[in-house]
C-alpha positions in Angstrom: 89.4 -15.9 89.9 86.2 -15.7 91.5 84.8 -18.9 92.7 81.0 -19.9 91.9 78.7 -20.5 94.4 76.4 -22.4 93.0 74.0 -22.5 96.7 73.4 -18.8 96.1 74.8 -17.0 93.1 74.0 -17.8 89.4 76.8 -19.6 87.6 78.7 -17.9 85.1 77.0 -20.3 82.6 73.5 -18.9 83.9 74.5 -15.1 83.8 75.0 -15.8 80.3 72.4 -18.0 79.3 74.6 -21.0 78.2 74.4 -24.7 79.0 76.9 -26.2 81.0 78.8 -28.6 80.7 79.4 -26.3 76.8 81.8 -29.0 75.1 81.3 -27.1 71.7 80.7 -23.3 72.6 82.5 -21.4 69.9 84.0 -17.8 70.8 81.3 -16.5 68.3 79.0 -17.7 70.4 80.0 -17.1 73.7 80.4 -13.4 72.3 76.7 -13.6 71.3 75.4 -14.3 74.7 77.2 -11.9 76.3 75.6 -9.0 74.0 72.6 -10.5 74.7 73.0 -10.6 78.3 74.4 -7.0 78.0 71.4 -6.2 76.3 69.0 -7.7 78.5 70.1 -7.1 82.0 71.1 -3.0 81.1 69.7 -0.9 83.6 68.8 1.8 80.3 67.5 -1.6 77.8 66.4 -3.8 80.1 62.3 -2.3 79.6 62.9 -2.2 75.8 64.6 -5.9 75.7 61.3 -7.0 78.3 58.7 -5.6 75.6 60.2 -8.1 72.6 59.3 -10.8 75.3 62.6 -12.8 75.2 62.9 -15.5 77.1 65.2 -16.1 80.1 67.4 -19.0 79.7 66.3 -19.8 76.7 69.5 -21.8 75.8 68.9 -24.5 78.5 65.4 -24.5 79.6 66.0 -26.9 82.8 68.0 -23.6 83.9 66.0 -21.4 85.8 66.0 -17.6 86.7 67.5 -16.9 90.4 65.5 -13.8 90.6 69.0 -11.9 91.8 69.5 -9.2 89.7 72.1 -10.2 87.5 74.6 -6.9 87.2 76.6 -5.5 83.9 80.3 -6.5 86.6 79.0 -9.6 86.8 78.3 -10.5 83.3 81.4 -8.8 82.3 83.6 -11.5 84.5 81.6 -14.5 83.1 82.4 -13.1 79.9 86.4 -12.9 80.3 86.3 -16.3 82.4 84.1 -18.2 80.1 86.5 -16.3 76.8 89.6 -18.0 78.5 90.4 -21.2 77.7 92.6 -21.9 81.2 90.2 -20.0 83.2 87.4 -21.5 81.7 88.6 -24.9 82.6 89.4 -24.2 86.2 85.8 -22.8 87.1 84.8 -25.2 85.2 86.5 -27.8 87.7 86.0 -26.1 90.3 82.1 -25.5 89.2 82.1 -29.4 88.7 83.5 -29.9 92.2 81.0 -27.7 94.0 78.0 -29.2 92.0 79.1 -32.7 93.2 79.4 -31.3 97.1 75.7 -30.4 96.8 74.3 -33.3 95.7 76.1 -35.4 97.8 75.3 -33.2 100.8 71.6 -33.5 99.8 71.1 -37.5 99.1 72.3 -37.7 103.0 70.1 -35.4 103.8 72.1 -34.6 107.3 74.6 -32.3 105.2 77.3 -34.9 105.2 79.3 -34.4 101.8 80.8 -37.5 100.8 84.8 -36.4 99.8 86.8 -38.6 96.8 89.7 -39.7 97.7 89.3 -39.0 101.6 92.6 -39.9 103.1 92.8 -39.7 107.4 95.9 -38.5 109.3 96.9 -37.3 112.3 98.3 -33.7 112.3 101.9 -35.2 113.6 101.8 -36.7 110.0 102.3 -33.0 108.2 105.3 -30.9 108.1 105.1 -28.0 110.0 106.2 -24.3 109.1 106.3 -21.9 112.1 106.7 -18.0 111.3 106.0 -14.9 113.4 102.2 -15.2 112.8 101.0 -18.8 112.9 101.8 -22.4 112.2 100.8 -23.8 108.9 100.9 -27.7 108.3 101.2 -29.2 104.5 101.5 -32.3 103.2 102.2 -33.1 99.6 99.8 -34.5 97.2 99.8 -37.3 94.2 98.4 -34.7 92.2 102.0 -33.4 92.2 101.7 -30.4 94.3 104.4 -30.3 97.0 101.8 -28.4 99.5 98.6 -29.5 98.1 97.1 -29.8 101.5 97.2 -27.1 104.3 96.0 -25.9 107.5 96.8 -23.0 109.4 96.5 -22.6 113.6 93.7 -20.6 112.7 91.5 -23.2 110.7 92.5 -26.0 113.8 91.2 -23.3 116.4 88.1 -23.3 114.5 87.4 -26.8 114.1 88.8 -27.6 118.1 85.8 -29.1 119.2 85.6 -31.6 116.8 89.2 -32.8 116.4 89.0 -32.9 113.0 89.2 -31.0 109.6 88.7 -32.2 106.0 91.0 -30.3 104.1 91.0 -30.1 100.2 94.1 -30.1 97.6 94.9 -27.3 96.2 95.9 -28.7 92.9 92.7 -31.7 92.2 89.6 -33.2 93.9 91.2 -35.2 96.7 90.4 -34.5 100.4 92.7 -35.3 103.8 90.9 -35.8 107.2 93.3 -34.2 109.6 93.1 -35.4 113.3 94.3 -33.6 116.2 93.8 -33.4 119.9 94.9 -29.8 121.6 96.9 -30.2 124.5 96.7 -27.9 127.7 
């Protein structure tokens, strides 16, 4: 599934000129705004669909236009997300989540995104998994996922200078500070 990014990209909401959070959006109307988005951002309609002067975003007007061009692809998989009940509710989590590390980011004003749940270990706390390629390290999660939180070699390498890395469950909105010191 593709995740949003609400920083840059119109959410799938948006694209289809729907308010979110959409508690009562029946499939009647979800097919609605998706003809009408059809209609409106078709490279062969989009002139005639300008001339009947109808407005963007009308169905939440704190929603504004991006100004990206909003492509037939694109309203097509906000279509089939937003007309699937389990992948409607995942973007809509994850959606949720990525909403929440914005605003927190910006009321600190230094970027610092406050993380629920934030539990601190030291990379010796993790199992370890060694193949061919490179480490990973996992630790279960009270969420229920037996490898909720991971790390490869690679995302370690990246983050050496700090010593640390906030990793993210897999399976809910819980974070894990991960310490580690490399050793010559």
């Amino acid at each position: 599934m593709t995740r949003p990014s609400p920083s840059t990209n119109p959410s799938f909401y948006e694209i289809l000129n729907l308010p979110f959070p959409s508690t009562g959006l029946t499939k009647q109307q979800l097919k609605l705004a998706y003809h009408k988005a059809l209609l409106k951002h078709h490279p062969d309609k989009a002139p005639a669909v300008a001339k009947e002067n109808i407005p963007a975003y009308d169905a939440n007007p704190a929603q504004k236009p991006t100004g990206q061009k909003i492509t037939i692809d694109a309203i097509t998989t906000a279509y089939k997300t937003l007309s699937d009940p389990v992948q409607r509710a995942e973007y809509d989590r994850v959606l949720r989540l990525d909403r929440s590390r914005l605003s927190a980011g910006d009321k600190s004003g230094n970027g610092t995104v406050f993380h629920t749940g934030l539990e601190v270990v030291d990379l010796e706390d993790l199992d370890c998994d060694e193949n061919d390629e490179e480490a990973v390290w996992h630790r279960g999660c009270r969420c229920g996922d037996e490898r909720g939180f991971l790390v490869s070699e690679g995302d370690l390498e990246r983050e050496v200078e700090s010593g640390e890395i906030v990793v993210g469950c897999r399976g809910c909105s819980l974070y894990m500070k991960i310490l580690f010191a490399v050793q010559d």
